[in-house]
Structures are given as C-alpha cells and as structure tokens.
N, C-alpha and C positions, 0 to 999 in steps of 0.2 A: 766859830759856829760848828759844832758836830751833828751832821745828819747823817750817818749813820746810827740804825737803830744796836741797842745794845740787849743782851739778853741779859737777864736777871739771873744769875747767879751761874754753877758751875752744873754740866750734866752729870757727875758721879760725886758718890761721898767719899770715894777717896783724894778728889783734886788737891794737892797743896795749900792751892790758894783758899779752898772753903775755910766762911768763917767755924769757929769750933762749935756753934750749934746748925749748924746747917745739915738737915736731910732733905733724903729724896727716896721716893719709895722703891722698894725693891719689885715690886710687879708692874709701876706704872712708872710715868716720869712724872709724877706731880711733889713737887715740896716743897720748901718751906717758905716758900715766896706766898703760899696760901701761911699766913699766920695762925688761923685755928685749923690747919689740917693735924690729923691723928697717925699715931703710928703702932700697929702690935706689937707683940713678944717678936714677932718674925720681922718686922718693919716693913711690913704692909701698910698702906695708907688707909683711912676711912672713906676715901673715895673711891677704892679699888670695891668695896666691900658693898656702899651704895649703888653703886654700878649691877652689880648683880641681884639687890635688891628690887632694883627702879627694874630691871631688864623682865626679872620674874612675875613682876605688876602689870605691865604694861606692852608688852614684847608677845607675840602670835606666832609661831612659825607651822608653816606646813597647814594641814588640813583646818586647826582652828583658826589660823589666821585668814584662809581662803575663805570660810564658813562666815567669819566676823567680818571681814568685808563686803561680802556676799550679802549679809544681814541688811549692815548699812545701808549697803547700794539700794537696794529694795526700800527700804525705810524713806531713803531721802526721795527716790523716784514716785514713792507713792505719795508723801508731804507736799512735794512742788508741780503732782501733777497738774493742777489747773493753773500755776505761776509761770511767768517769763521766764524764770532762773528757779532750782530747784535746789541749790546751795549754792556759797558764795566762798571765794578765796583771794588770800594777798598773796601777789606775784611782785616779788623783789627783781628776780633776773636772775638767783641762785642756785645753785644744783635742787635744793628741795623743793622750794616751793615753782620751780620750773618742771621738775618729775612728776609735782602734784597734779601740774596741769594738765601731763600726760596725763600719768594715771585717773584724772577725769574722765577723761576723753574716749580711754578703751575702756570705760565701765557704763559707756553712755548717758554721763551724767552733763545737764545745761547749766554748768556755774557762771557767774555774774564774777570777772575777774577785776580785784581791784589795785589799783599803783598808789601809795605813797610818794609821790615826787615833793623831795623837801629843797630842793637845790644842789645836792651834791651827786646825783644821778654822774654816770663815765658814759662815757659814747657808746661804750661796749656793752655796757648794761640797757641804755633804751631800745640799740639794734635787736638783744637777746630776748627783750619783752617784744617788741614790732613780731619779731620771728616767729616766737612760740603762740601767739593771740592769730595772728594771719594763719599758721601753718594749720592750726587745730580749728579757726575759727569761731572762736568765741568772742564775747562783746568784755570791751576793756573799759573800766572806769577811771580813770586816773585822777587824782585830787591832786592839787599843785597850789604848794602852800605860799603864802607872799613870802617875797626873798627878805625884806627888809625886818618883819616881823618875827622872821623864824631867827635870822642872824642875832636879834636884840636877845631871842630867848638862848640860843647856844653860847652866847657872850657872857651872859649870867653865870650861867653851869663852870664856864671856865674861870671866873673871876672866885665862883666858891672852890673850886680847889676841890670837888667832889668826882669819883671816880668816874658813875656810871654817864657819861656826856649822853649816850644814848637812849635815855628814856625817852628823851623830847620824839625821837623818832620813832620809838616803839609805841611809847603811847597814842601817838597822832594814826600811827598807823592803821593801832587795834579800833581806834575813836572812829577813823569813816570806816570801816567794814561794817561795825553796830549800825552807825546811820545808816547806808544801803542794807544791810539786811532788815530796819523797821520799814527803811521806806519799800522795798518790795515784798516784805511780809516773808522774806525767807527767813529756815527754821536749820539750817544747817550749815555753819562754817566749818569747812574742810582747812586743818592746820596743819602745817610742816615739819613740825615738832618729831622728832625720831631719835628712841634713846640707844640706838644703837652707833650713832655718831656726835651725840649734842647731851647724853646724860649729864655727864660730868661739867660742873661748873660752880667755883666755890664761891658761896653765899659774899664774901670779902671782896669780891672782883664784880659785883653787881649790885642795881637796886629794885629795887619794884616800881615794875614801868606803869604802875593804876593807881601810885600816889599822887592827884593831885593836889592836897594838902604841901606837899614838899615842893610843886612844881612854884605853885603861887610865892611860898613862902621864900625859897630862891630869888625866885623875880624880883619880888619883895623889897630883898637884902641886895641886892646889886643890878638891875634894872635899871634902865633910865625911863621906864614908863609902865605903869602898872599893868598886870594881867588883862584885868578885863578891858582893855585899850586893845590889845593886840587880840582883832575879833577875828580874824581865820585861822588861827592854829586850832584844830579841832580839839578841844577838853572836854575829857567826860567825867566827869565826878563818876563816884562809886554807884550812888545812888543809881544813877541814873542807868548804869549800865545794867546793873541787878534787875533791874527794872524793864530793860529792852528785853534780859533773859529769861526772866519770868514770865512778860505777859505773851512774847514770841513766842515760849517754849525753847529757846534758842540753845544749842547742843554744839557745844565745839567736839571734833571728830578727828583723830590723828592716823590716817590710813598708814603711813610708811611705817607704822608700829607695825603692821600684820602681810607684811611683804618681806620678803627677805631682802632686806637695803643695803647694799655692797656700793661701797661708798663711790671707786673708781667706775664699777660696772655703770651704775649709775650714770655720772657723767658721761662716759662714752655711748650709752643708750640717746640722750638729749644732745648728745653732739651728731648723732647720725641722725636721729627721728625731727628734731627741729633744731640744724644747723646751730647750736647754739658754742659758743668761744668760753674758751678757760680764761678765770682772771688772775690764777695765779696766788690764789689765798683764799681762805673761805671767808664768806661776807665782803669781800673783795670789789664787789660792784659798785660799790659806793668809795668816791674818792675818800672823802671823808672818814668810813671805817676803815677803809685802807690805811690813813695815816693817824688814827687814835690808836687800832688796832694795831699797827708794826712800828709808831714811833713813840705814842705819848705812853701809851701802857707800858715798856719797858722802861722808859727814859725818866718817866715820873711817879708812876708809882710801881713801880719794878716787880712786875712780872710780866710772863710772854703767856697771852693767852692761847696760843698752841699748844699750851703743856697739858691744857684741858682738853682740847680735842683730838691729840694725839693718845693721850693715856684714853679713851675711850673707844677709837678705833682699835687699843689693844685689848683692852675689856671685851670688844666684841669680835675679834680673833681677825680682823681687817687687817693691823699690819704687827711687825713683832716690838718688843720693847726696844731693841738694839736698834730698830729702821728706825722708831721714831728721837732715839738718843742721834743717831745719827743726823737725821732732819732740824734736830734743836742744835745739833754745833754748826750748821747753815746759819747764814742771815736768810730769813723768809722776804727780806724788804731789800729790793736791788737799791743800792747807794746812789742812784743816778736819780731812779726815779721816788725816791724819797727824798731827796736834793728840791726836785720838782715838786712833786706835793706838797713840799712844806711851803716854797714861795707862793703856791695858788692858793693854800688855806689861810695863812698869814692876810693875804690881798680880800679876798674875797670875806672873811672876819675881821676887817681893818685893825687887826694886832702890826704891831711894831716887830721889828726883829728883838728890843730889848726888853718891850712888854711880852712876849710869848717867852723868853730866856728865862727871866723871872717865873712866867708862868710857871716853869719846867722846874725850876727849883724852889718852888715854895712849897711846903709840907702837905700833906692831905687832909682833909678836914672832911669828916663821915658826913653822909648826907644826914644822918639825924641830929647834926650839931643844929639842925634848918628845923625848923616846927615840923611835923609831920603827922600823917594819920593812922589811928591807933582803930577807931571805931567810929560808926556813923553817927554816934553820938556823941562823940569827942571832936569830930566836925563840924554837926549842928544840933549843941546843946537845946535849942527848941524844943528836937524831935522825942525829947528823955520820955515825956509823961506819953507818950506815943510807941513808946518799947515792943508791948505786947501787941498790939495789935502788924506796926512794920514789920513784925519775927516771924508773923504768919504770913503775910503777902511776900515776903523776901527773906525767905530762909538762907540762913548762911550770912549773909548782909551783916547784923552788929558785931561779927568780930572781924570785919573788914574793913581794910585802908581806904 
C-alpha cells in the first residue's frame, strides 16, 4: 500500500529521468502535467501570460483600489440599510474567506456569514470558524448536509473516475448562500476569489461547479438512488440561480482584488487579529481536500496542484520561481499523516482498501463523457418556443450550463 503522496513529474527540463516531451516553463513551475498548456519561442507558458492578463482586469492597487472598495462599501451600506444583513459571505475557515471577514468588519459592513458543513470539516477548521464569528461577532448560518446523502453523491464522482470530486462541494456551497441571500433579500455577496494568489488554474484539472446536468447524470450512471431522492444536498439548476440574480439584483463582489493581498502577510494578520492556526496547505481545512488534494491528484491523475498556486504567487512577485521549485521537491503531505487520512476516508466512504487501489489505477474519464449542460435549452427543451422572451428576463442565461 503506498501513501505516500508522489509528485507528478520532474521540477526542471533538464532531469534525466524526464520523459522526451516533458516541459516546464521557464518563468513559472507549471508543465506539462497540464496537457493543453502552451509554451513561446522563449518557453513561457500561456499561464504565465494569463496571469497578467486576468491581474490587469481585475487587480486595483493603491488609490483605485481604495476608491473601488470605498465605492462598494457605500453601495452595499446603502442597499442593506433597512435589512438584517447588508451582504452575505461563505466562510470555509481559510486564509481568504477568514480575511474577508476581517475585512468586513473594519469596513463596518453587517454580513450574514455562511458555513457549508458537508462532513469532512478538521477540528481545526470549526475552532477557526467559532474564533473568527465570536471574535468579530457576526451571526453564522451553518447548513449541515445529511452524511449519508452526501457520502452516496461523492461515491458516484469516485466510481466515474472523473477529476473534479469537488463540485459536489462548491456547488452546495454556492446553492445555500443564493437561498439565504433571497431569503433575507440581500443584494450583495462578498467573495474570496483573489487573483493574485488563485489566478492560475488549468481548465484540465477542474470542472464547473453549476453544472447540474453532469451532477444528476453522474448519479445517474453509478448511484444507488436517484437525485431527486437525496432531498438535502442543496441543487440549484442554472435557472434558478439566474433567477435569484436578476430579480435580487444580486452582485458578487471580490474585495481582496483591490487590497494589496500578500499571501503570508495575510495569514499572520488573522493569526493575531482572530487567533486563527495554520493547516499547513491551502484548502487544507477540510480533511477531505487535504487528501484529494495531496494524495488522489498526484497518484491518480498526476499532477500536484501546487504548481498552480505556486506559479501564481510568482506571477504576483509573492515568492521567487527557485522558492517555489524548491517547495515542489518537498512532499507538501506528511507520510504519517496521509497514512491517517487515507484510513479515515477509506472508513467514513466505505471503500475497501482494494476498491479505493483500483480506484487509484483506473484511467480518467472527462466529466463530459456524463451528459452535460450546454444551454438552458439543451436542459429544458420545453422552454425553445420561449427563447425570446427568457433572454430578456435572464440575460446571459441561454448560453449557460
């Protein structure tokens, strides 16, 4: 049985052992373990290249970004004056969305904070949320999904052999914030999203967490009970969402774009201001992404998603390429306690030792070998002779999953 995690491939193109088409880019550490990654005349990657795309888009520094948040704050303060909550946000337990709730707090904004709890919560991560909700005093919503429900729908995901296991999580997640923001009539979700440490990430190594076409059709193909049986996993069709956002006016809002977000500085700020503990990996709070993220993503479909978040802190002059070459010839996952993770995931998803081996060596299969959604009319044929008129109430809507 090896638990130890293994990393995908060699950190230079001159190793020995690399295979003869094997690159790795020369300004980042990203290669070719992303299979459509690009490379220039200079062997620069195309993600080195996006990265200063996406940073130019969306990235504030200094005075407009004080101005744009300035904006905001005012905006949302005036929208939620007569409401309980005048925005809302999901709190994982993780450096960002744990800063965000700072940075609420010193902009005198009343958000309505919400928890995702799907079962795989670490002791460290509920103490981290307890901390930050008490220390700040805001009101915490926590949805807590049935264990037995949720285990049938991550058994699916694993049975297809498909990459991204964690839709089921993002999606649930994004699904009650929508509901608590119609059910209070709030108009502004504050999100975590900041591309100066999370730009980078190749489209091959994920999927889209708001196809619920692919979730069903999953279930579907290796389920032992259909979707609509398993009635608490929050599902929101597309519709529906588009829907919450049009008639809410509902505006997602990425403040850590318009602060200057120093990744370390950061943490050490929420380590002093609300006691909060390192876990020792990003998305780390969660046992579970602890061991997709440091065991099944290298071991099964062999890359180390580090290599994305590292080449992006170098994109954004955080740390140098040689620090983060250095960090990839680490094991990010201690041997001991990936030992441990695997027996408690194994148990707690009643996989066998020689059903989960199997797992680990059976091929990959794209999530769109699974039906999927292309358009709201490619979901519900019905609504065709109905085109013109949905395209004015929910614009953007038909060419959406």
């Amino acid at each position: 049985m090896n638990t130890t995690a293994v990393l995908p491939g060699p950190t230079s193109s001159t190793d020995p052992q690399s295979p003869v088409d094997y690159r790795i880019c020369t300004k980042t550490v990203m290669d070719t373990s992303d299979p459509q990654i690009r490379f220039d005349e200079k062997g620069v990657c195309n993600h080195y290249h996006d990265y200063f795309a996406l940073e130019a888009k969306y990235v504030l520094r200094g005075n407009d970004g004080a101005s744009a948040l300035q904006s905001a704050t005012a905006q949302i303060k005036a929208d939620g004056a007569n409401r309980k909550y005048d925005c809302i946000l999901g709190l994982s337990g993780g450096v960002d969305s744990t800063y965000l709730c700072l940075l609420a707090k010193q902009r005198g904004l009343r958000p309505l904070v919400v928890h995702f709890d799907n079962g795989w919560n670490s002791e460290l991560a509920v103490n981290n949320i307890e901390n930050t909700v008490r220390t700040l005093g805001f009101d915490l919503y926590t949805y807590v999904v049935n264990w037995p429900e949720f285990r049938e729908l991550q058994r699916s995901y694993f049975k297809a052999n498909v990459v991204d296991i964690e839709v089921l999580t993002d999606h649930g997640f994004m699904s009650v914030l929508y509901r608590m923001a119609r059910k209070y009539r709030i108009r502004h979700v504050l999100g975590g999203m900041n591309m100066v440490t999370e730009a980078i990430l190749p489209k091959n190594w994920i999927y889209s967490k708001s196809d619920t076409t692919n979730i069903r059709a999953i279930q579907e193909a290796h389920g032992t009970a259909p979707l609509k049986s398993l009635s608490t996993f929050p599902l929101m069709s597309g519709i529906a969402r588009r829907a919450t956002e049009r008639f809410l006016g509902l505006e997602v809002i990425s403040p850590l774009n318009w602060i200057d977000f120093q990744y370390d500085t950061v943490k050490q700020v929420i380590k002093d201001e609300l006691k909060w503990r390192d876990y020792g990996g990003k998305h780390y709070e969660s046992v579970f992404t602890r061991f997709y993220q440091g065991y099944i993503l290298p071991n099964k479909f062999q890359f180390d998603k580090r290599r994305a978040h590292l080449s992006t802190l170098v994109c954004s002059g955080q740390l140098t390429r040689e620090q983060a070459v250095s960090q990839l010839a680490e094991s990010g996952y201690d041997p001991e306690l990936c030992a441990k993770d695997r027996t408690f995931v194994l148990k707690k998803l009643g996989f066998t030792e020689d059903e989960f081996d199997q797992y680990i060596s059976a091929p990959r299969v794209e999530h769109t070998a699974y039906r999927f959604g292309q358009s709201l009319y490619d979901e519900y044929p019905l609504l065709k002779p109905w085109r013109g008129l949905i395209n004015r109430l929910l614009p953007g809507r038909s060419n959406a999953a």
